[in-house]
Backbone as JSON, one array per atom type, in Angstrom:
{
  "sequence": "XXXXXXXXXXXXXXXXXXXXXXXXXXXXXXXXXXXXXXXXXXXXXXX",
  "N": [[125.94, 123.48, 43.21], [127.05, 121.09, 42.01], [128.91, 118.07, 41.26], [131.45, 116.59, 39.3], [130.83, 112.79, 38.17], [131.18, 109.25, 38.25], [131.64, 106.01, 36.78], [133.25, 103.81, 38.5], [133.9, 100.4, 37.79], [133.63, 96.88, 39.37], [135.61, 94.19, 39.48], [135.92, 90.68, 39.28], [138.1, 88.72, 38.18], [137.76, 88.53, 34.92], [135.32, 88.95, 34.47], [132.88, 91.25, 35.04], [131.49, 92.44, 38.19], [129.81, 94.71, 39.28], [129.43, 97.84, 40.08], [130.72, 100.79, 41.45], [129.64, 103.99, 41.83], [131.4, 107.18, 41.88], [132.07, 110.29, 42.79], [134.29, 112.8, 41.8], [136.04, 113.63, 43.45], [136.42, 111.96, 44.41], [134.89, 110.71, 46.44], [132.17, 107.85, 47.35], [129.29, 107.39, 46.16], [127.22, 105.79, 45.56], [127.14, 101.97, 45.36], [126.75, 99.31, 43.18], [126.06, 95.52, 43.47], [125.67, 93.45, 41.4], [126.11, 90.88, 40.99], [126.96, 88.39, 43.61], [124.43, 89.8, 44.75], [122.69, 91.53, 43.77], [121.79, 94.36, 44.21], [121.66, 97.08, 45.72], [123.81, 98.98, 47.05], [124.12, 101.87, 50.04], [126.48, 104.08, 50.6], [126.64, 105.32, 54.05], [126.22, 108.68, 54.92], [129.46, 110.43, 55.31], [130.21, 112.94, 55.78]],
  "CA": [[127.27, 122.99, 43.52], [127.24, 119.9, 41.81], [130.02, 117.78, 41.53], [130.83, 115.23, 38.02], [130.93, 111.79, 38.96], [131.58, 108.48, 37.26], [131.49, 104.64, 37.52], [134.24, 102.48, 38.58], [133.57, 98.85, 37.83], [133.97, 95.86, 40.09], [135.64, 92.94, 39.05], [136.2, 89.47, 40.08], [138.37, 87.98, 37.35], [137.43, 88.89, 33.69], [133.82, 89.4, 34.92], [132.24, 92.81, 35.88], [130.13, 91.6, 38.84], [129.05, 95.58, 39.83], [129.85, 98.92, 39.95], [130.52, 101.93, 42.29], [129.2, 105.7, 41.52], [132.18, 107.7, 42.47], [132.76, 111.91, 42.63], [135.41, 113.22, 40.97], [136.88, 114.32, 44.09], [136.92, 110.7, 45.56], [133.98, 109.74, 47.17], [131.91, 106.81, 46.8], [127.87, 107.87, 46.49], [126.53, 104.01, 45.68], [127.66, 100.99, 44.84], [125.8, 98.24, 42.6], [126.67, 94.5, 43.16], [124.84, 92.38, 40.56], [126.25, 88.96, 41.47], [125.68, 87.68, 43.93], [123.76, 90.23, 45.36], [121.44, 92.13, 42.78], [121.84, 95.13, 45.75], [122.65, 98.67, 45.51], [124.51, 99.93, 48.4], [124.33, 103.47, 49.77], [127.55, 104.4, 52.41], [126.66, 106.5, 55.53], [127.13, 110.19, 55.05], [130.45, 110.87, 56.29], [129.83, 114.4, 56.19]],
  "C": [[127.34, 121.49, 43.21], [128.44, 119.11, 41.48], [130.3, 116.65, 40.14], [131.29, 114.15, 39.38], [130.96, 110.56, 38.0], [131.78, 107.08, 37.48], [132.85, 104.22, 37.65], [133.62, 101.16, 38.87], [134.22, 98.11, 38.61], [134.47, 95.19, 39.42], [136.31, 91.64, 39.78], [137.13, 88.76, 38.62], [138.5, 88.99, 36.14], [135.65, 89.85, 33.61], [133.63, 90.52, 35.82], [131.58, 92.46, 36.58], [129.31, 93.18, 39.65], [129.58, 96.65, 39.36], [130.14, 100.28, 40.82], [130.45, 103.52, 41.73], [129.62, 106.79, 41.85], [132.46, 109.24, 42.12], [133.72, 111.95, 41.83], [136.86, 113.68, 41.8], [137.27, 112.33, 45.06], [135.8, 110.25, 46.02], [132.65, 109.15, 47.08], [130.29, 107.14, 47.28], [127.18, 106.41, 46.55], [127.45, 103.22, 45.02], [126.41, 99.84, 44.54], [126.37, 97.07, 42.66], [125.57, 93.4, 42.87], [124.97, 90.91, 41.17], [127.44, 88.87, 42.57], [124.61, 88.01, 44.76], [122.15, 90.74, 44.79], [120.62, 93.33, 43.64], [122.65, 96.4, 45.19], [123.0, 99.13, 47.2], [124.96, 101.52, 48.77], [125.45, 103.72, 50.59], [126.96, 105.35, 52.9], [127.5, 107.68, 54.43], [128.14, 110.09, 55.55], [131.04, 112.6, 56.75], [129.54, 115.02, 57.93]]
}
C-alpha cells in the first residue's frame, strides 16, 4: 500500500533554502532545511 510522493521546495526569496517530502494525499513525511540548519526534520506520526 504504498503511496507516490513528491518534493515541495522551500523558499525564502529566489533561493531554495530546503525541501519537504510530501504524499500525494497531503501529508508531510520529512522536511530538509539546508540553510541555516543543514537538518532533516521528521513530524510526529499523526496517525
Amino acid at each position: 500500500m504504498s503511496e507516490g510522493s513528491h518534493h515541495e521546495y522551500i523558499r525564502v526569496g529566489q533561493r531554495i533554502v530546503g525541501y519537504m517530502r510530501v504524499t500525494n494525499s497531503g501529508h508531510i513525511i520529512s522536511i530538509w532545511i539546508n540553510e541555516p540548519y543543514n537538518k532533516l526534520f521528521l513530524p510526529e506520526n499523526s496517525e
